[in-house]
DRENDO-1510 file (C-alpha; in Angstrom, 1 decimal, always signed):
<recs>
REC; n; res; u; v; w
REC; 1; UNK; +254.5; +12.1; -51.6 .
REC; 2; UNK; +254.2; +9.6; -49.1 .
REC; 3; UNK; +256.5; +6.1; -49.2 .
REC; 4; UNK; +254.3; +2.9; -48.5 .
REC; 5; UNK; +256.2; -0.6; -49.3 .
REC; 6; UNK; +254.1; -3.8; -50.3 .
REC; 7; UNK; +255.1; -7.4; -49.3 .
REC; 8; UNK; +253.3; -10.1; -51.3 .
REC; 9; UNK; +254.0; -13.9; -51.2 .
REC; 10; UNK; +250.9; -15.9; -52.7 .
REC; 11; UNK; +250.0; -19.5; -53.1 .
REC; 12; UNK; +251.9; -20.4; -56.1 .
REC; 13; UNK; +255.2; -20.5; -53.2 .
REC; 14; UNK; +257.5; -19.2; -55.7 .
REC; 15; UNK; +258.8; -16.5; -52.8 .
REC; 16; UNK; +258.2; -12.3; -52.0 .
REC; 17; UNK; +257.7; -9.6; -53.8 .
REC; 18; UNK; +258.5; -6.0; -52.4 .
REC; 19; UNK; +257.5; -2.7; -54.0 .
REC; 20; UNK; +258.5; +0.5; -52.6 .
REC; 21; UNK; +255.6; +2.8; -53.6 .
REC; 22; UNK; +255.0; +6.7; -53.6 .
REC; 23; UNK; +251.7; +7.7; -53.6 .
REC; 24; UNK; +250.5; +11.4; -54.2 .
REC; 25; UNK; +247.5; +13.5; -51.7 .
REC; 26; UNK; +245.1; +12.3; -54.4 .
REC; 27; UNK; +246.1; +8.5; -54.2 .
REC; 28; UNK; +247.9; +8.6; -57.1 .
REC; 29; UNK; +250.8; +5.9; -57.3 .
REC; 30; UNK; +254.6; +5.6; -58.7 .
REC; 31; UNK; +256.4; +2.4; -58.2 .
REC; 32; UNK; +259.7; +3.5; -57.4 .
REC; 33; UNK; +261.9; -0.2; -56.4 .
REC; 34; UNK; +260.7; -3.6; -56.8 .
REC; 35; UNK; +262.7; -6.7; -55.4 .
REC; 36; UNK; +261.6; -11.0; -55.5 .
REC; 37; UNK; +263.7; -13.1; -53.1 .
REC; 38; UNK; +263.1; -16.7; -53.3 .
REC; 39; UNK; +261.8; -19.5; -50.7 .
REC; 40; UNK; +264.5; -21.4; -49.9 .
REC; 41; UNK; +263.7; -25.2; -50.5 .
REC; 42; UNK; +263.2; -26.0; -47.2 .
REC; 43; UNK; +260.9; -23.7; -46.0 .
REC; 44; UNK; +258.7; -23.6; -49.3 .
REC; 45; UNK; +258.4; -27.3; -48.5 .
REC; 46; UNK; +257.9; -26.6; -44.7 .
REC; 47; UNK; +255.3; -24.2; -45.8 .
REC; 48; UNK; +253.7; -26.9; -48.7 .
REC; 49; UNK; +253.6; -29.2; -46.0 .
REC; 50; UNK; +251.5; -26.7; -43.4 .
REC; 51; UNK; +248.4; -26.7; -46.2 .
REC; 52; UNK; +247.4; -29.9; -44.6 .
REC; 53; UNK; +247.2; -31.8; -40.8 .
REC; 54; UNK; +250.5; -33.0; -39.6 .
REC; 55; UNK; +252.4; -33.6; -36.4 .
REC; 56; UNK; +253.2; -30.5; -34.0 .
REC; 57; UNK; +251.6; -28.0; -36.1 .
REC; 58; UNK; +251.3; -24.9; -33.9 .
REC; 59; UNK; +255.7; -25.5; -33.4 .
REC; 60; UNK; +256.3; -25.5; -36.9 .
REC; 61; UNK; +254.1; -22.9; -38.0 .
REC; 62; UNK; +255.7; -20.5; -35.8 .
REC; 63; UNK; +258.9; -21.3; -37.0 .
REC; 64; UNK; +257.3; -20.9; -40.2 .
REC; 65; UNK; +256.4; -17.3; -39.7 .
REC; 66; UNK; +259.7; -16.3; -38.3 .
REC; 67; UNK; +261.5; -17.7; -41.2 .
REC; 68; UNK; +259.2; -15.6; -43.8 .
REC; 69; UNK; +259.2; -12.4; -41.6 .
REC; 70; UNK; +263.5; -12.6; -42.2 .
REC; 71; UNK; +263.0; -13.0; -45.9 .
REC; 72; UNK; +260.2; -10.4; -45.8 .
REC; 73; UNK; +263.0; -8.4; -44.0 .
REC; 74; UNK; +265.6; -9.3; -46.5 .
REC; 75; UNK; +263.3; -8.3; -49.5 .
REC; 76; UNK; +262.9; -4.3; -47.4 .
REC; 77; UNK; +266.7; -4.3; -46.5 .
REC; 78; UNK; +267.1; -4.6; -50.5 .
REC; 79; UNK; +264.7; -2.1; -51.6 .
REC; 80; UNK; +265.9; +0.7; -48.9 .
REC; 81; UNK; +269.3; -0.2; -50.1 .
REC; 82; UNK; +268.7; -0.5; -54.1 .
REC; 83; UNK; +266.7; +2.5; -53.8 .
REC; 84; UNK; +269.0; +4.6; -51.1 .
REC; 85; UNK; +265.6; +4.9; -49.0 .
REC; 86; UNK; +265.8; +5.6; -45.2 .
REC; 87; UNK; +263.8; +3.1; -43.1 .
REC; 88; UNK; +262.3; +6.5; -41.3 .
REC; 89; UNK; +260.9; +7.5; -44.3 .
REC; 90; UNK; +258.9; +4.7; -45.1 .
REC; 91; UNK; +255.3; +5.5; -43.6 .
REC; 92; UNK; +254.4; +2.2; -43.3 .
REC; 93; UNK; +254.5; -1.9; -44.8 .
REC; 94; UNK; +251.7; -3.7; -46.0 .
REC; 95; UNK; +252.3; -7.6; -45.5 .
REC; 96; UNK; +250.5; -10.4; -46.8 .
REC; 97; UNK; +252.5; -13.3; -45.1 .
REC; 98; UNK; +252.0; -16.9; -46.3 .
REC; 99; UNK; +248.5; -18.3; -46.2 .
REC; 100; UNK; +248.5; -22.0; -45.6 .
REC; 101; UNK; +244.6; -22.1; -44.6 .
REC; 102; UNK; +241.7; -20.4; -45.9 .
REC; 103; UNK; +238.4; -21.6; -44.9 .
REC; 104; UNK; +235.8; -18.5; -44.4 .
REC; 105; UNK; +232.5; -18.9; -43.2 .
REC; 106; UNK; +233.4; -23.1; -42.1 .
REC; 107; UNK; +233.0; -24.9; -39.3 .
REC; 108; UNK; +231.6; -22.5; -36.9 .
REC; 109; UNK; +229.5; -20.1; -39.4 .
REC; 110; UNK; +232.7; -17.5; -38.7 .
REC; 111; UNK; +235.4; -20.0; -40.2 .
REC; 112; UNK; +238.6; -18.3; -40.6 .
REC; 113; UNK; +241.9; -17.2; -42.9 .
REC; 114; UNK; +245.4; -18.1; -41.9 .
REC; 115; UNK; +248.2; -16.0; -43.3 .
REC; 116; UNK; +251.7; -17.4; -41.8 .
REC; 117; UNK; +254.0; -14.3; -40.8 .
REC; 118; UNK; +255.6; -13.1; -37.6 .
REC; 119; UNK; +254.8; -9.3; -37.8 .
REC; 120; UNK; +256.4; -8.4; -34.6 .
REC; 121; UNK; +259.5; -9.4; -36.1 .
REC; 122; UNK; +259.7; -7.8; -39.4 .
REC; 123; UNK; +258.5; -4.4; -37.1 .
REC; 124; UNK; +262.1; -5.2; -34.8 .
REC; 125; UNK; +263.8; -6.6; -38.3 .
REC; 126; UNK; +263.1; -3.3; -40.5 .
REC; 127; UNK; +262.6; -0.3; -38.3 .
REC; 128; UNK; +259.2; +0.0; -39.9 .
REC; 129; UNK; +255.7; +0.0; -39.0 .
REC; 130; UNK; +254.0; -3.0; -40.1 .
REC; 131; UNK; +250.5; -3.5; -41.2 .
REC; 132; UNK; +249.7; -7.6; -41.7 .
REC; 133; UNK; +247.2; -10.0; -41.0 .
REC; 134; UNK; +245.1; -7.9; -43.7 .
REC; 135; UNK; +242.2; -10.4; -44.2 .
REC; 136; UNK; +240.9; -11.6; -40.2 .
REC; 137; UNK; +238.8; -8.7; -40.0 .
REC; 138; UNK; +237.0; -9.3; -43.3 .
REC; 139; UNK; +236.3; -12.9; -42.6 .
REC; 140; UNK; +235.1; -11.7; -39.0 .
REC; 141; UNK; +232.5; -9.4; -40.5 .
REC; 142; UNK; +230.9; -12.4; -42.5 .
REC; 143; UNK; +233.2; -11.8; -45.8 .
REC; 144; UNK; +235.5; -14.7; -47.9 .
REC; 145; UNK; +238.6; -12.0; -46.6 .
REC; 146; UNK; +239.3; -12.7; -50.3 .
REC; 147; UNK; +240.2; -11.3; -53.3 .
REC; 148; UNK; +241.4; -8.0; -51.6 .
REC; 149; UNK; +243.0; -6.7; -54.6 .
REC; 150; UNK; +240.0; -5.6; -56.7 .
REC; 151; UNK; +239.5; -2.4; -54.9 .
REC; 152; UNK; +243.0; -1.2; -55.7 .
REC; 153; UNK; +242.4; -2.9; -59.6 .
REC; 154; UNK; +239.7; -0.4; -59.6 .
REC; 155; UNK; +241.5; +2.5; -58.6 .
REC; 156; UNK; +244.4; +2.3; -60.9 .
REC; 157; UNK; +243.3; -0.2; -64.3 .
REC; 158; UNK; +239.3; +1.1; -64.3 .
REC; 159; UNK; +238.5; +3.4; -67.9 .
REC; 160; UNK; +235.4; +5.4; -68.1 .
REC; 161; UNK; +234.5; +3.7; -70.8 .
REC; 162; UNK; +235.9; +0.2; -71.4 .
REC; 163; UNK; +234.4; -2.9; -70.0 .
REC; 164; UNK; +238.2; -4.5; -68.4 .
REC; 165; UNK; +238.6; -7.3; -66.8 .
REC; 166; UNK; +241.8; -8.1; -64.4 .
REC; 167; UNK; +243.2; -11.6; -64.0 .
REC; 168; UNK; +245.9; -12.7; -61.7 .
REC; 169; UNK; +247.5; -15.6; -62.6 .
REC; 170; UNK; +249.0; -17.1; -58.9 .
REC; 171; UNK; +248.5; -20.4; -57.5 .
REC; 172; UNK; +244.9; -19.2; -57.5 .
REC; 173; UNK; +243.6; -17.5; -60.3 .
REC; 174; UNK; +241.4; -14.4; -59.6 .
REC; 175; UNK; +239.2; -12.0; -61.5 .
REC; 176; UNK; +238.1; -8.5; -61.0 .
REC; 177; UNK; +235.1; -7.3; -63.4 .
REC; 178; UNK; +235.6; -3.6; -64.0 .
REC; 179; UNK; +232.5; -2.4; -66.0 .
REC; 180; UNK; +231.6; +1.6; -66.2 .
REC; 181; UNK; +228.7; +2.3; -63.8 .
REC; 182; UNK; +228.4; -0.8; -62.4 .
REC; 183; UNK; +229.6; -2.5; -59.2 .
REC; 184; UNK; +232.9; -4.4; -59.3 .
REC; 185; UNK; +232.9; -7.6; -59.1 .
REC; 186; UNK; +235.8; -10.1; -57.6 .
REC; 187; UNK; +236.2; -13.8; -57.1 .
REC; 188; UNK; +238.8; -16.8; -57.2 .
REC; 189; UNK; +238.1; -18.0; -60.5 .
REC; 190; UNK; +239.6; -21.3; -59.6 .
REC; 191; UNK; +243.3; -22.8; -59.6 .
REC; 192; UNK; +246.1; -21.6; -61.7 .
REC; 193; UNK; +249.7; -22.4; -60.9 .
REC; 194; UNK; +249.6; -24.5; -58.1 .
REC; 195; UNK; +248.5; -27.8; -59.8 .
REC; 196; UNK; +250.6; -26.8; -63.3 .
REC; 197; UNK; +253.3; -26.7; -61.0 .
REC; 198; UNK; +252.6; -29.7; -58.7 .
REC; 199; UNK; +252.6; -31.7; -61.6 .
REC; 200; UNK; +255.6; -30.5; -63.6 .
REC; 201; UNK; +257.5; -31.2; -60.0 .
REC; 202; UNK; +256.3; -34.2; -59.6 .
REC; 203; UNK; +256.9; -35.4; -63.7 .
REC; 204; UNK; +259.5; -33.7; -65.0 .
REC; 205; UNK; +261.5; -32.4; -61.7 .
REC; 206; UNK; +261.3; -28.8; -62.5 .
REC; 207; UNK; +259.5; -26.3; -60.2 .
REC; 208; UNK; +257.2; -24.6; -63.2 .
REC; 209; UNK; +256.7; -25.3; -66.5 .
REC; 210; UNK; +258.4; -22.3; -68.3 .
REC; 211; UNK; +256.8; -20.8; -70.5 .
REC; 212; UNK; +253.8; -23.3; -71.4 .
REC; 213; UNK; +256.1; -25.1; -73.7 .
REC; 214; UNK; +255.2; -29.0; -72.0 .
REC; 215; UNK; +251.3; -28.3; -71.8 .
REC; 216; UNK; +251.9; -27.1; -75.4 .
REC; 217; UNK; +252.7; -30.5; -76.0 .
REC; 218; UNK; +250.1; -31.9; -74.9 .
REC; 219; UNK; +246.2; -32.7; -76.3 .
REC; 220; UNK; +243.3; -31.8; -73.8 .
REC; 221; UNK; +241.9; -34.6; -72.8 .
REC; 222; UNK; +237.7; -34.2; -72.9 .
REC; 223; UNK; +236.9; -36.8; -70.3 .
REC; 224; UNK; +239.4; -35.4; -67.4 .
REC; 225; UNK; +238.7; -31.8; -68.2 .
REC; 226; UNK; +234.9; -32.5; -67.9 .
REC; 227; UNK; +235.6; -34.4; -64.8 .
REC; 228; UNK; +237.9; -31.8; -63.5 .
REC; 229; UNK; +235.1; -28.7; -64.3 .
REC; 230; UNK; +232.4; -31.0; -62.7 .
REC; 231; UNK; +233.6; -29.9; -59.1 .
REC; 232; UNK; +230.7; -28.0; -57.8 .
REC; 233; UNK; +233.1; -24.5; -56.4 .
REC; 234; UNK; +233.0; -24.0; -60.1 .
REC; 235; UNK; +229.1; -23.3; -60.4 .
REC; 236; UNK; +229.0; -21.3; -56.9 .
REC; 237; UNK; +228.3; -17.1; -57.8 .
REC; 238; UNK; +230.6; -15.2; -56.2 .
REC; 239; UNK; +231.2; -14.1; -53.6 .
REC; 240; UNK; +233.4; -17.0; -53.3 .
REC; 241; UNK; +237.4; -17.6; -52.8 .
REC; 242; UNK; +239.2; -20.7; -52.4 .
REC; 243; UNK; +242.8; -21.9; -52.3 .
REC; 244; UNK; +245.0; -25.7; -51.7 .
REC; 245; UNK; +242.8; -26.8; -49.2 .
REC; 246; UNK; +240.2; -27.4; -52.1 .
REC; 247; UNK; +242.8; -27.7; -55.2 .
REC; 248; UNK; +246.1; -30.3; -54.3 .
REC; 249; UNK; +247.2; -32.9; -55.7 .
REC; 250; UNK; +245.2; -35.7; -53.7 .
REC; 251; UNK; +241.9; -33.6; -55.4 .
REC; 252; UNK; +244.1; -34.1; -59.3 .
REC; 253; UNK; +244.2; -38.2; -57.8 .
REC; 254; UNK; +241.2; -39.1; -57.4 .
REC; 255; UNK; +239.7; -37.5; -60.7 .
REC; 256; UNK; +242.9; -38.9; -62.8 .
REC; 257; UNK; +241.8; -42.7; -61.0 .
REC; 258; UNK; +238.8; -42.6; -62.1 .
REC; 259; UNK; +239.0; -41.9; -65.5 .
REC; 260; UNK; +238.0; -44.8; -68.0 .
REC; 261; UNK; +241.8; -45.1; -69.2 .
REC; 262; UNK; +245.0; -43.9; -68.2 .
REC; 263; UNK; +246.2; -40.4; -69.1 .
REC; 264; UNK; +249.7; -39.4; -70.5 .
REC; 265; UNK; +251.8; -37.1; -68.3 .
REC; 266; UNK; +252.0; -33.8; -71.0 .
REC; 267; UNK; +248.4; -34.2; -71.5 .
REC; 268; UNK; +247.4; -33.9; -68.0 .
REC; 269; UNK; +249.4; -30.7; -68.2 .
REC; 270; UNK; +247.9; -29.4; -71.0 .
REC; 271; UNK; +244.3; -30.2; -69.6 .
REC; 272; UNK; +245.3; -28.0; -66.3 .
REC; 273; UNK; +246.4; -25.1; -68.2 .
REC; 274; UNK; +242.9; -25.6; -70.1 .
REC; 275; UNK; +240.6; -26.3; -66.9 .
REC; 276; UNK; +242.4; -22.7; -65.8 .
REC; 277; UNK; +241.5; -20.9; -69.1 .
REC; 278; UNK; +237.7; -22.6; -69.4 .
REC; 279; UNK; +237.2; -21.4; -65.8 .
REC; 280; UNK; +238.0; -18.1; -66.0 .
REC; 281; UNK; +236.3; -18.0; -69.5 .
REC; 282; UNK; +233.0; -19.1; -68.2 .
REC; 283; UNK; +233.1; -16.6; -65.6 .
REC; 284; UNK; +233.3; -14.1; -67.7 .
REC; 285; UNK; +230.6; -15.6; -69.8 .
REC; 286; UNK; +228.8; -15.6; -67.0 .
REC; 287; UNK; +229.6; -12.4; -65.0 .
REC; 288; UNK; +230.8; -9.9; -67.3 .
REC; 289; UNK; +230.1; -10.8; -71.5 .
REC; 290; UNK; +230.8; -7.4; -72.1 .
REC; 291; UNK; +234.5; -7.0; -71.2 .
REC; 292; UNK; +236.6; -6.2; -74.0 .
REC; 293; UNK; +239.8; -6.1; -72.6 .
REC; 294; UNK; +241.5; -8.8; -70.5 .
REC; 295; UNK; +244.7; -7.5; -68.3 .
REC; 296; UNK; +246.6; -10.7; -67.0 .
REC; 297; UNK; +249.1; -10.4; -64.0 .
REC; 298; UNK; +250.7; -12.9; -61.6 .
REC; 299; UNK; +253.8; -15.9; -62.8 .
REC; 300; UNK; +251.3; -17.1; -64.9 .
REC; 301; UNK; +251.5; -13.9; -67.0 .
REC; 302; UNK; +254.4; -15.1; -68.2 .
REC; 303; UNK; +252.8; -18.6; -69.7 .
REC; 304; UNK; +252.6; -17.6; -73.4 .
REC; 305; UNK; +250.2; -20.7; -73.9 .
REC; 306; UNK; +248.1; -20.0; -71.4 .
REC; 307; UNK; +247.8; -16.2; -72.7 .
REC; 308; UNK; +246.9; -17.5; -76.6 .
REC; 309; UNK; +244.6; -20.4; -75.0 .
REC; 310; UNK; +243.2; -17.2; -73.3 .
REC; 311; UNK; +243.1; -15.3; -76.3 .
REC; 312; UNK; +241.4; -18.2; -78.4 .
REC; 313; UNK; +238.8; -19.1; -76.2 .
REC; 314; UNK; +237.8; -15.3; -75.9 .
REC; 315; UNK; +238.1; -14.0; -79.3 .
REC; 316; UNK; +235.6; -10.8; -78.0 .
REC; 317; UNK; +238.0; -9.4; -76.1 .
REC; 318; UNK; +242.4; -8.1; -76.4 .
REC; 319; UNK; +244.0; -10.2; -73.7 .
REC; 320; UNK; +246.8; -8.2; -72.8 .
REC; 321; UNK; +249.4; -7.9; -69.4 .
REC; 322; UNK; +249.0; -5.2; -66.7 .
REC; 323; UNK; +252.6; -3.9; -68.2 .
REC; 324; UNK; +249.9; -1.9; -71.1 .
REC; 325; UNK; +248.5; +0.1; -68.1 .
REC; 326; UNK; +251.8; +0.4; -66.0 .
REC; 327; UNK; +252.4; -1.9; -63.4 .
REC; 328; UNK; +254.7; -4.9; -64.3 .
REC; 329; UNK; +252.5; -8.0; -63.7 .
REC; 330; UNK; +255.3; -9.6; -60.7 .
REC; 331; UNK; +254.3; -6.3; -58.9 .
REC; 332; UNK; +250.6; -5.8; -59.0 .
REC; 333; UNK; +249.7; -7.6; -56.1 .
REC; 334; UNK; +252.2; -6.6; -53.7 .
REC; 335; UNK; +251.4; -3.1; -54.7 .
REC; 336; UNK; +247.7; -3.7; -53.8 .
REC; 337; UNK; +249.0; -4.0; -50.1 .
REC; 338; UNK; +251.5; -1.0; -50.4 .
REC; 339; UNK; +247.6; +0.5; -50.9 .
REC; 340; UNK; +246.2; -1.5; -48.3 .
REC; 341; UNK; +248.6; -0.2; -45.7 .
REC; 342; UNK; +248.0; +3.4; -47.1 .
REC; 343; UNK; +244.3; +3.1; -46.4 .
REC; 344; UNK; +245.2; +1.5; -42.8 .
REC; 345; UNK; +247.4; +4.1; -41.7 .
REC; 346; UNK; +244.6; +6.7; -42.9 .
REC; 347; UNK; +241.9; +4.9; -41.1 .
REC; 348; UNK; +240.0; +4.3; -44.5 .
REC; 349; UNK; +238.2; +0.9; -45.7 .
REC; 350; UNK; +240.4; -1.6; -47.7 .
REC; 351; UNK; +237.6; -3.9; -48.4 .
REC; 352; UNK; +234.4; -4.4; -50.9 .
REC; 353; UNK; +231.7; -5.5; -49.8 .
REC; 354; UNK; +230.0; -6.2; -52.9 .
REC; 355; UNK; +233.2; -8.3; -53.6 .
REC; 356; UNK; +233.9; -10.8; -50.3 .
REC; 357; UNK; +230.5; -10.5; -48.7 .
REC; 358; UNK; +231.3; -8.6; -45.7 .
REC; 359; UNK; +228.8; -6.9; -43.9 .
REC; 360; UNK; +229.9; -3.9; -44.9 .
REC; 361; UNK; +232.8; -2.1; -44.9 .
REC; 362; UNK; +235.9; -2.5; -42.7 .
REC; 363; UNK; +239.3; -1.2; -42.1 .
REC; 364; UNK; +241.5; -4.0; -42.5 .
REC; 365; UNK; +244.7; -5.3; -40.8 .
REC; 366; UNK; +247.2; -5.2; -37.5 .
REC; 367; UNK; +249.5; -2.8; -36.5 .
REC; 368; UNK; +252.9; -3.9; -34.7 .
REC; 369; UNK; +254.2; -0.3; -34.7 .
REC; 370; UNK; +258.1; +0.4; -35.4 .
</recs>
């Protein structure tokens, strides 16, 4: 058995999640720690903040990177220590860092993907090799760099015989299609928790809306959710990705203001959670009619409304949580770079073509050695 750790911090900011992960000669996998250390408030702001053009960027964002390389660190000091793991026996970490930009294929026909994350520290910080900036070469070889996960979906939730689908519930909400015989298929579906969240914040004063319970509340209102499913990323086939340089609040704005009469606060709520649910449905309308299984993972796993407004508005298929097939859905993701480090350190492909558009296909990341 060889011992990979995975580092995951996604869009929603919430913080990291670590695995510590053994896999067998034939790839298979066993989860043997798992650890989530929060942002601290100041630099999940800082890091909120560096989505968008401000004063003295290139300072802050390398302050930024240090600061989530030490709570990288902290996150490996607590697995090694919770699992009485030796640094040295760790092969290698896969590292996501903090992407605050992601615009493939833009500006210059190249565009790029910008994942915050000092890598040289967490390599002096935890005595391991490190294996980050895991979507560049993607994005260089024509691709979104984005979803990565579906290729590791496929190798541990794929059946010979059901038609599954895999939906991560982050800031972003993204699908993989798993259907025997054919290609997989992966995409951003569109947002998830980042506007739910940027809305509780700004209404209520509470970082997420636990459980679903205030959008419960709420009625969806037709007019916005129309407006809001009107934005053209929506009708694009994949492959596509996107992120908060398309979905932010300033993109909420301008659709709320020009609405024909003011909207309350809980229905606005409940309208996100449905504009979530309607555009991953119609995806799978669209892509994949034959899925008959729906496996949700991510922090919006845990939304009980959004999982029976998921349920309702796809009666065909069992909407279940990746916990059915093994893996806990807070550690799916970072797992999927414990196996993206894996394929690194064997000099294997991490991407799919057929799922970000690259021109083919491409071992993926950097290596700041121990």
């Amino acid at each position: 058995m060889s011992l990979y750790i995975g580092l995951m911090s996604g869009t929603s900011l919430d913080g990291v999640d670590g695995v510590l992960t053994a896999f067998d000669a034939d790839g298979g996998l066993q989860l043997k720690g798992h650890h989530h250390e929060p942002f601290g408030d100041a630099l999940r702001s800082e890091l909120l903040a560096l989505n968008a053009a401000g004063d003295n960027e290139l300072h802050r964002a390398a302050l930024a990177a240090n600061a989530v390389a030490r709570t990288y660190a902290s996150v490996v000091t607590t697995l090694l220590y919770e699992s009485s793991t030796a640094a040295r026996d760790v092969r290698a970490l896969g590292a996501h860092g903090q992407t605050v930009r992601h615009r493939p294929g833009e500006f210059d026909g190249t565009g790029y993907t910008c994942q915050l994350l000092n890598g040289a520290l967490l390599a002096e910080s935890t005595g391991i090799d490190v294996v980050c900036d895991l979507r560049s070469r993607d994005v260089a070889a024509g691709g979104q760099g984005a979803p990565l996960a579906p290729a590791f979906h496929a190798g541990v939730f794929g059946h010979t015989s059901e038609a599954r689908a895999v939906l991560n519930l982050g800031g972003i909400a993204n699908l993989t299609l798993l259907e025997p015989g054919q290609p997989v298929i992966g995409f951003d579906s569109g947002p998830a928790n980042a506007l739910m969240d940027a809305w509780c914040l700004r209404h209520r004063g509470e970082a997420f809306d636990a459980d679903g319970t205030w959008a419960a509340s709420g009625r969806v209102q037709p007019e916005l959710l129309a407006a809001l499913l009107s934005e053209p990323y929506f009708a694009l086939l994949p492959p596509k990705s996107t992120g908060r340089d398309l979905f932010h609040m300033d993109w909420l704005d301008a659709h709320l203001a020009g609405l024909s009469q003011p909207v309350a606060a809980a229905d606005v709520q409940a309208t996100l959670a449905m504009l979530t649910v309607e555009s991953v449905a119609r995806e799978l309308d669209r892509h994949a009619p034959a899925v008959r299984a729906l496996f949700v993972c991510g922090g919006g796993a845990r939304n009980m409304h959004l999982l029976r407004q998921l349920a309702a508005r796809l009666p065909q298929a069992r909407v279940s949580t990746t916990a059915e097939l093994g893996l806990p859905v807070d550690q799916v993701e970072a797992a999927a770079f414990a196996w993206l480090a894996r394929r690194f350190v064997e000099r294997r492909s991490g991407n799919l073509p057929e799922v970000t558009g690259a021109r083919g296909l491409r071992q993926l990341g950097a290596l700041y050695p121990a």
